[in-house]
C-alpha positions as CSV (number, residue, x, y, z in Angstrom):
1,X,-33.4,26.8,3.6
2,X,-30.6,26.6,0.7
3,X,-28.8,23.3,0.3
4,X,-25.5,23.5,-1.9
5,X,-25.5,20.8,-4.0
6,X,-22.3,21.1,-5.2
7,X,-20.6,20.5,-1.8
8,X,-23.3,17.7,-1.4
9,X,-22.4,16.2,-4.7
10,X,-18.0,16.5,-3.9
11,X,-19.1,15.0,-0.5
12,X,-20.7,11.9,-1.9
13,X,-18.2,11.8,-5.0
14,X,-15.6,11.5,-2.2
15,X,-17.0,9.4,0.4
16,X,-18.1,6.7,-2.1
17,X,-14.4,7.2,-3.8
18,X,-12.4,6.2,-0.4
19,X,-15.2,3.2,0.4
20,X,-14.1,1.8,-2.8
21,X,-10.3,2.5,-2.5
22,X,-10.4,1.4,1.0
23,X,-12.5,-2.0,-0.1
24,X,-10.0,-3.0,-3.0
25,X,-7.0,-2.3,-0.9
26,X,-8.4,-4.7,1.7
27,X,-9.1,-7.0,-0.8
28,X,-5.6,-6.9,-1.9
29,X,-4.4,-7.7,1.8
30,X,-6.3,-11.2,1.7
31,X,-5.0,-11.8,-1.8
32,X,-1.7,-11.3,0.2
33,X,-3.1,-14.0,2.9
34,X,-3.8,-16.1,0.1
35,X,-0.3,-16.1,-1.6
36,X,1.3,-16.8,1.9
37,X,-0.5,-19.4,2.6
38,X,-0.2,-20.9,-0.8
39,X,3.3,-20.5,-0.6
40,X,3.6,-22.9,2.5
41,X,1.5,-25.5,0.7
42,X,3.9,-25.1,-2.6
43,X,7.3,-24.8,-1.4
44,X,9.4,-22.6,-3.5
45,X,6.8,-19.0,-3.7
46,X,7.2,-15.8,-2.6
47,X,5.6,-15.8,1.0
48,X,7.2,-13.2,1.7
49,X,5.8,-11.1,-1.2
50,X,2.6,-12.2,0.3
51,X,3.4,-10.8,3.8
52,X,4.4,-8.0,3.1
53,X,1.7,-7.5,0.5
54,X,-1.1,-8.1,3.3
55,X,0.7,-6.2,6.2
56,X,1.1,-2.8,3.7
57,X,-2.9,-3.2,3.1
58,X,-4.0,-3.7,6.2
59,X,-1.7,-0.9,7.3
60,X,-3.3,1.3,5.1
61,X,-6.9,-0.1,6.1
62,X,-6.5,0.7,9.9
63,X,-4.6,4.2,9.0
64,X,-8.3,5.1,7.4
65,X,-10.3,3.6,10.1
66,X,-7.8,5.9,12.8
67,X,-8.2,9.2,10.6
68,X,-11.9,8.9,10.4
69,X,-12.4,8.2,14.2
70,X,-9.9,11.0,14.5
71,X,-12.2,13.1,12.3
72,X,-15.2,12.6,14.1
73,X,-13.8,12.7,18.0
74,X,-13.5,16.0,19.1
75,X,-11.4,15.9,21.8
76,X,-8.8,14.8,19.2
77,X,-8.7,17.9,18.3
């Protein structure tokens, strides 16, 4: 048995690179949440900065979540 532990390597390398992109830009939608709902306690900020900031990340999250399941169902294909 030969295992190629170069592919094995890109594999992991990329796999723990889109966990970590995928966790910062979900981060970045609560931080979103946050400024909304700071910005109906202090009158006068941007809530919509903050809306539009958590929709576009959250977008993004579930667009990663429905290519992965799209990866791995075959009858996607």
């Amino acid at each position: 048995m030969h295992l190629d532990w170069t592919a094995l390597g890109q594999v992991t390398a990329v796999s723990l690179g889109v966990t970590v992109a995928v966790v910062v830009v979900f981060a970045l939608g609560v931080l979103g949440l946050a400024r909304l709902e700071g910005a109906r306690e202090h009158p006068g900020g941007s809530s919509a900065l903050g809306l539009g900031q958590a929709a576009l990340c959250f977008l993004a999250c579930a667009a990663v979540v429905a290519y992965g399941i799209y990866l791995i169902v075959p009858q996607f294909h």
